[in-house]
N, C-alpha and C positions, 0 to 999 in steps of 0.2 A: 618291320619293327613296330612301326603303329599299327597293324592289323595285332599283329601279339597284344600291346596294352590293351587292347579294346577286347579283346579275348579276355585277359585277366580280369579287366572291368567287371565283365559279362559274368565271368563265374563269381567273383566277390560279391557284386551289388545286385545282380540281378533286374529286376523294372525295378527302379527307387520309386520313380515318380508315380507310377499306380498306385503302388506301397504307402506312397505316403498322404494319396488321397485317404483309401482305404481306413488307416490311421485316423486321419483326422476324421473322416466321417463318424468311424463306430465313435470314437470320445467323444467327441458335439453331442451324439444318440446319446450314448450310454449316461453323460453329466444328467440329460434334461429326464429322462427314465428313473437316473436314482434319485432326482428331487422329488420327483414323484411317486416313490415308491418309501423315499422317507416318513413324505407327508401321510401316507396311507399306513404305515408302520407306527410311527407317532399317535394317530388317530385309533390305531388299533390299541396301542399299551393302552392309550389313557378310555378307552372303552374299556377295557379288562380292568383299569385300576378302579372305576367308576360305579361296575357291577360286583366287585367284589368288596369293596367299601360298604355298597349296600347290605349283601350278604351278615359278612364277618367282622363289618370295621376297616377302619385305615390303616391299621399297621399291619391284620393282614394282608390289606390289600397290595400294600409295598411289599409283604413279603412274598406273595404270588407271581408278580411279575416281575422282580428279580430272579427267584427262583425259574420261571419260564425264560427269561433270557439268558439266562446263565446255560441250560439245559437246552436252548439252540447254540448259542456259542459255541457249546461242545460238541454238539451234533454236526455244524459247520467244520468246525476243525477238523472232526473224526472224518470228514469225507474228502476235504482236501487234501491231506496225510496220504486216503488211500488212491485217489486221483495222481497226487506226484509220484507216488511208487510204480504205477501205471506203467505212467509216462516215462518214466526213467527205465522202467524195466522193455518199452518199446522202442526206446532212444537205441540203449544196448545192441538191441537188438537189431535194428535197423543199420547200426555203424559196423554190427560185424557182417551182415550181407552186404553191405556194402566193400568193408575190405574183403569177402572173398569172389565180388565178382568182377576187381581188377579197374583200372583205368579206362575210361572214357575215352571215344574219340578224338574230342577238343584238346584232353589233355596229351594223348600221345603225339598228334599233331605238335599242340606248344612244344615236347621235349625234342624231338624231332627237329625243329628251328634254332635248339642251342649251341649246336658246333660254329654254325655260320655265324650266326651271334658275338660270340667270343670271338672269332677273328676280326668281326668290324671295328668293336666298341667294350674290351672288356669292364669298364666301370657302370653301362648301363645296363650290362648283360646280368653284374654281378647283383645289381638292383632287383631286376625283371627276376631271375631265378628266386630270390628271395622273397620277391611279391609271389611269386609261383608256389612256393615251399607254404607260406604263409596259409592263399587262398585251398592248395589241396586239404593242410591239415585239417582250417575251419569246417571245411568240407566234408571230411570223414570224420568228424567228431573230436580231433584230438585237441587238445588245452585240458582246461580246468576240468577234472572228472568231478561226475556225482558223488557224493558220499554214502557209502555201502551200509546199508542200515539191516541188511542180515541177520 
């Protein structure tokens, strides 16, 4: 019965604990990267606002680099948009090769252990199948689908 939880464990959570080195590494990186990529973006508008003041004046200098951040904004967007469609469209894809090439060995093992199960301890058997039900579906993708933007 405890080699089963620990099986469950194993497909739910996977290494947590690398995981959440990992985690915290890239965020520490990434915080101390974008203050510095602020400062260099900051630095950059007010060069553009600086040389185009010279040029044309102030006001259009405010309107140049609105205008320019606005026109990355949307350029940003317009790439994330096609990135998650991507992605969603390899997700798809990947959870139907996945149901069509059937159950895994750990998992046929764990169902394999349910008869015996049931006759020891039916209320922790009815647990464990439920943690089991649970970890296959997250597994193959099922819960909350994407929304179909077609």
């Amino acid at each position: 019965m405890r080699g089963l939880i620990e099986q469950i464990a194993v497909l739910a959570l996977g290494n947590v604990a690398t995981t959440a080195v990992e985690v915290k590494r890239k965020t520490i990186g990434g915080l101390i990267a974008m203050v510095f990529m602020l400062t260099a973006y900051v630095a950059l508008v007010m060069a553009l606002a600086f040389y185009v003041a010279a040029e044309a004046g102030p006001v259009a200098a405010a309107l140049v680099v609105a205008a320019a951040a606005m026109a990355g904004a949307l350029v940003v967007l317009a790439i994330v948009a096609v990135l998650n469609r991507q992605t969603e469209r390899l997700m798809l894809q990947r959870q139907a090769a996945m149901a069509a090439r059937g159950p895994d060995p750990v998992t046929a093992r764990l169902v394999a252990e349910l008869p015996g199960m049931m006759r020891e301890s039916p209320i922790v058997t009815t647990l464990m199948v439920s943690s089991l039900v649970y970890v296959l579906a997250r597994s193959r993708g099922f819960g909350r689908r994407p929304r179909d933007r077609s």
